[in-house]
N, C-alpha and C positions, 0 to 999 in steps of 0.2 A: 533758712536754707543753709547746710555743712559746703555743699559746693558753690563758690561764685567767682568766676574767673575776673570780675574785672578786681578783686584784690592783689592780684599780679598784675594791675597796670597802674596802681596807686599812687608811683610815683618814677621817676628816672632812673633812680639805682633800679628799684624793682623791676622795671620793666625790660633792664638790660639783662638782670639774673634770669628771667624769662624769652630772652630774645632766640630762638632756633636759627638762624639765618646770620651770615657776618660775614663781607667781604673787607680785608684786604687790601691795599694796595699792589701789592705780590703776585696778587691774582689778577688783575688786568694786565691786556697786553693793549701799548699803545700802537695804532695803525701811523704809520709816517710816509709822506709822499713825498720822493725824492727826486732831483730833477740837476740836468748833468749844467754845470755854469758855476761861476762864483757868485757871494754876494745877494744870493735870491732868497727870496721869502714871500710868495705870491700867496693873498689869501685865496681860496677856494671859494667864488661868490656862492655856491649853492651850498655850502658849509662852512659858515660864518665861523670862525678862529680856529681852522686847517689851514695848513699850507702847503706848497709844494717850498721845499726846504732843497738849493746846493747843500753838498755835503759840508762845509765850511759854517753852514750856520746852525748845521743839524747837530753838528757837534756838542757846541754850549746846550742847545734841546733837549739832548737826553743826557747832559752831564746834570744836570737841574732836575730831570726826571727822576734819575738816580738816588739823588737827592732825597725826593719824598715818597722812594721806595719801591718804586715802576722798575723792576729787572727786564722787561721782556716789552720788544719793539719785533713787528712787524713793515716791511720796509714793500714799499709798491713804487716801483719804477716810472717815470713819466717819460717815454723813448718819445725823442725825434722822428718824422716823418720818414725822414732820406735815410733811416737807418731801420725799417721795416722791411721786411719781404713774406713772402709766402712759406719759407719753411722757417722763421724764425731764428737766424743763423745770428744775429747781433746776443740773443740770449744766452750763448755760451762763450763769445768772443775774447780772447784774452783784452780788448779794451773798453770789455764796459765798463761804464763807470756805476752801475750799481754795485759789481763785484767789488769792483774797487774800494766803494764806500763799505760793504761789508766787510775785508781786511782793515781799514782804517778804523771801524768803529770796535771790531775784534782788539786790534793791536790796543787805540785809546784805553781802550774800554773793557779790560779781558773778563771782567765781571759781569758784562751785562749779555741776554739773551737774546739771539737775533734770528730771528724769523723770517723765511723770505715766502717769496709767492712763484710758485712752480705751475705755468700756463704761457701756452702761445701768445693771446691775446695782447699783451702790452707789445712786444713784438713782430705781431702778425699785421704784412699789407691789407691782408683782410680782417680784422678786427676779432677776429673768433678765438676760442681754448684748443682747435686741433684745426688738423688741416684741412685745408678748402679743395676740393677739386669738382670743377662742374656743378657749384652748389648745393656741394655737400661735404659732411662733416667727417674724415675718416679716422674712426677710432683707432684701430691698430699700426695704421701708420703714422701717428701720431706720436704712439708712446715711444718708439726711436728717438726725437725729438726730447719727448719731457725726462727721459734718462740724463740726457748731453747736457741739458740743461741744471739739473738737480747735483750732478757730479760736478761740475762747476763752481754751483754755492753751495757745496760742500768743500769743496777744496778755498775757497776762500775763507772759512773759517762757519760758515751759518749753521747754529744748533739744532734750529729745527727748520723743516721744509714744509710747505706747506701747498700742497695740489689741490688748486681752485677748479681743475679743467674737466672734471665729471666724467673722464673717460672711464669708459670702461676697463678692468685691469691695470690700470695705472697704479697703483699701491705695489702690487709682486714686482712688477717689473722695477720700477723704483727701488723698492728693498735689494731686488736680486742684483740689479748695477753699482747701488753703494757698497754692498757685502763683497763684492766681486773688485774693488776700488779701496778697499781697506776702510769703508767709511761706518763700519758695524753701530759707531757710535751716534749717527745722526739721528734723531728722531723724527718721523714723519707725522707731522695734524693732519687728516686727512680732510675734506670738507666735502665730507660722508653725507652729509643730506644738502642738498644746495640747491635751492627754488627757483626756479625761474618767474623773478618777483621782480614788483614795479617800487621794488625799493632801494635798485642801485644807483638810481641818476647822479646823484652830487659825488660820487666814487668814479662814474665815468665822466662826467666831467672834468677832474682833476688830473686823469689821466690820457683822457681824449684817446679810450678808449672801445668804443662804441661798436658793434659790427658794421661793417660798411654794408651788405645786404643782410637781409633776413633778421633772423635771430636762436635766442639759444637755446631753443623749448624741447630739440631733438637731444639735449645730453642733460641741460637742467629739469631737475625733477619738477612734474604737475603741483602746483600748490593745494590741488583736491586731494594730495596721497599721502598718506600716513602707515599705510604697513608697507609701503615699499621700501620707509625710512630703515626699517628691519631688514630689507633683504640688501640694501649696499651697506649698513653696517657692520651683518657679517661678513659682507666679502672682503671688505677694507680689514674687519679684523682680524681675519685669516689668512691675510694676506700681507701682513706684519705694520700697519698702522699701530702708532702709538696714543694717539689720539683722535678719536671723532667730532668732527665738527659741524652742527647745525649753524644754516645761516640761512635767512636772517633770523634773528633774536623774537622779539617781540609777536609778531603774528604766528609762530611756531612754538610758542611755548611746550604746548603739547609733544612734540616731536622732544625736545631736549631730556621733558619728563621721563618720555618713554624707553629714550636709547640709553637715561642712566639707571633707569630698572630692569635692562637687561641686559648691560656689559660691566664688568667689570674695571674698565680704564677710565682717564679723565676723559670728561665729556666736555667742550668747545661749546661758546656758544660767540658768532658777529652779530655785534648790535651793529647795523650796518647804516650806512651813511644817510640813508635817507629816512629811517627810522629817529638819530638824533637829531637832521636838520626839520623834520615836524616838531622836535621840541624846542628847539634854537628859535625858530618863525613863531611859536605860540607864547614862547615868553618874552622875547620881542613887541610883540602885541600887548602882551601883560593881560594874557590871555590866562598863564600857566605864572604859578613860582619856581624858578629854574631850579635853586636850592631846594628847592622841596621834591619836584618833581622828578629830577634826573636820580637824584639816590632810591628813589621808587623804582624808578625803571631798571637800575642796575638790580636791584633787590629784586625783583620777578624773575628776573632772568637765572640769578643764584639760587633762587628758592625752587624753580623748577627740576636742578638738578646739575645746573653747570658745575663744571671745579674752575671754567677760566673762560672770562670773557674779554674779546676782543673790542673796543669799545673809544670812541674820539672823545668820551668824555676821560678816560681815564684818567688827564694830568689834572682836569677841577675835582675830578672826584679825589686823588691824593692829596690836593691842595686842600680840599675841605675836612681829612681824615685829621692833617697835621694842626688843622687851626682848632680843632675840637669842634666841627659843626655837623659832623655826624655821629 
C-alpha cells in the first residue's frame, strides 16, 4: 500500500503536524454570573464550579483568567425580584450595578473584552426576551426597549453586545440606535439561530430567570429547523450583525456547519449550560474522563465551523492548555 493514513498518527509530534482543528485559548469567551452584594461567590448547584460572582470577587476571576489567556467574558445579570417590571426599566437605569460592574472591569481591566447580554428577560416581571401583554409576546414594541438598553452597555464601556431575545429586527434597529449614539464602534454577536431547547436549565437557574407563564417557542427557533437557520442569518447579516451566533453547541452542530459555509463572518457557537453540566454529572459518576472528554467537546464544536465558543468550561480548558495537557 503507497497510501496509509495511520502513518500520520505514529506518533505525538506527527500527529500534531497533522492535526486540522486548534483551539486557543483566545477563542473562548467565558460566560460569568454576576450578582449585585459584596463578598459573594455562590456556586450554581446545577453547574458545579459556576458561580454567581459580586463584582469584588469577580474581579481577581478574570484577572487570573487573563492570565491564561481568556480575553473575552460574557457577563449575565442575576437582578433582584423588587427591581423587575414589565417594561424592563432597571436595564438601562443609571444604578445598575451590572453597568457598573462593566465600567469597573473596563477601567481594571482596559484589555479585556466584555460582552453583555441584550434581552428583557433577566429584567422582565414576566420572565420573557420582549414584552408581555395579555399573553403575548410583542415583537416591535419591544425593540424600543432593547435599543435603551444596548446604548447603555455601550456607553458603559461593553465591546460587544450580544441579543439573546429573538426578535424579530432587532439587529437594524440596534445598529441604527448605536450609529445614531456615536457608538459605530460596538460590535453586535447576534444569537442568530437560538433553539428553544431543554438545555438551559442550570443558566436559569443561576439567574432565576425562568418565564413566569408559558414559554419561548413563539420567538425561539423549532429544534426540527435547519433552513430557517439561513433565513435569520441573513437578515441579521444584513442588518449589520458582526457575528452569528448558534446556541446551543452540541445538538446543532449541523447548524454551525452550515452558517459558516455560507457567510462570511465569525460564526458563535454557546456550549450552553446544560450541555457542560451532563458532562460535569457523568464525570462525577466517573462515568466520563473529564480531561478527556470536555477537550472533545470543545473540539466538535471548532471543527464544525466555529471561530468562538462561548463555553463554562473555558478557564479548565486554559488551565489545561498552560499545563501542556492538551
Amino acid at each position: 500500500m503507497y497510501i496509509r493514513p495511520r502513518r500520520n498518527r505514529k506518533s505525538a509530534a506527527v500527529r500534531l503536524h497533522a492535526q486540522e482543528t486548534h483551539i486557543q485559548a483566545n477563542q473562548l469567551i467565558y460566560p460569568l454570573f454576576l450578582y449585585d452584594g459584596k463578598n459573594i461567590q455562590q456556586e450554581v448547584a446545577s453547574l458545579p464550579g459556576n458561580y454567581r460572582w459580586s463584582l469584588d470577587r469577580l474581579l481577581p476571576e478574570v484577572e487570573a483568567c487573563l492570565k491564561l489567556g481568556i480575553t473575552t467574558f460574557v457577563l449575565f445579570p442575576a437582578v433582584d425580584e423588587s427591581l423587575k417590571d414589565q417594561v424592563a426599566t432597571y436595564s438601562y437605569a443609571d444604578e445598575n450595578f451590572y453597568l457598573h460592574a462593566i465600567r469597573t472591569l473596563k477601567e481594571t481591566f482596559p484589555e479585556c473584552c466584555i460582552m453583555t447580554d441584550v434581552a428583557m428577560d433577566p429584567y422582565s416581571s414576566d420572565g420573557h426576551d420582549g414584552l408581555v401583554k395579555d399573553g403575548k409576546i410583542l415583537n416591535d414594541e419591544t425593540l424600543p426597549i432593547l435599543a435603551k438598553m444596548s446604548i447603555a452597555q455601550a456607553q458603559a464601556g461593553a465591546d460587544i453586545l450580544g441579543p439573546s431575545d429573538m426578535m424579530d429586527g432587532r439587529i437594524g434597529y440596534m445598529r441604527e440606535a448605536l450609529d445614531e449614539n456615536g457608538f459605530t464602534d460596538v460590535s453586535i454577536m447576534s444569537y442568530t439561530a437560538k433553539y428553544a431547547s431543554a438545555f438551559y436549565g442550570p443558566f436559569r437557574d443561576a439567574l432565576d430567570s425562568a418565564p413566569k407563564a408559558g414559554d419561548k417557542k413563539t420567538y425561539q427557533m423549532n429544534p426540527a429547523n435547519k433552513r430557517e437557520a439561513l433565513i435569520e442569518a441573513e437578515l441579521d447579516w444584513s442588518e449589520g450583525a458582526d457575528y452569528l451566533m448558534v446556541k446551543p453547541a452540541l445538538p446543532y452542530l449541523d447548524i454551525i456547519h452550515i452558517l459558516n459555509q455560507n457567510f462570511d463572518t465569525p460564526i458563535a457557537a454557546y456550549n450552553v449550560s446544560g450541555e457542560c453540566a451532563m458532562l460535569i454529572a457523568a464525570a462525577q459518576k466517573g462515568w466520563l474522563d473529564f480531561d478527556k472528554a470536555m477537550p472533545e467537546m470543545l473540539m466538535s464544536i471548532k471543527r464544525a465551523g466555529a471561530s468562538v465558543i462561548l463555553t463554562y468550561f473555558a478557564k479548565q480548558y486554559a488551565q489545561m492548555l498552560r499545563d501542556g495537557k492538551i
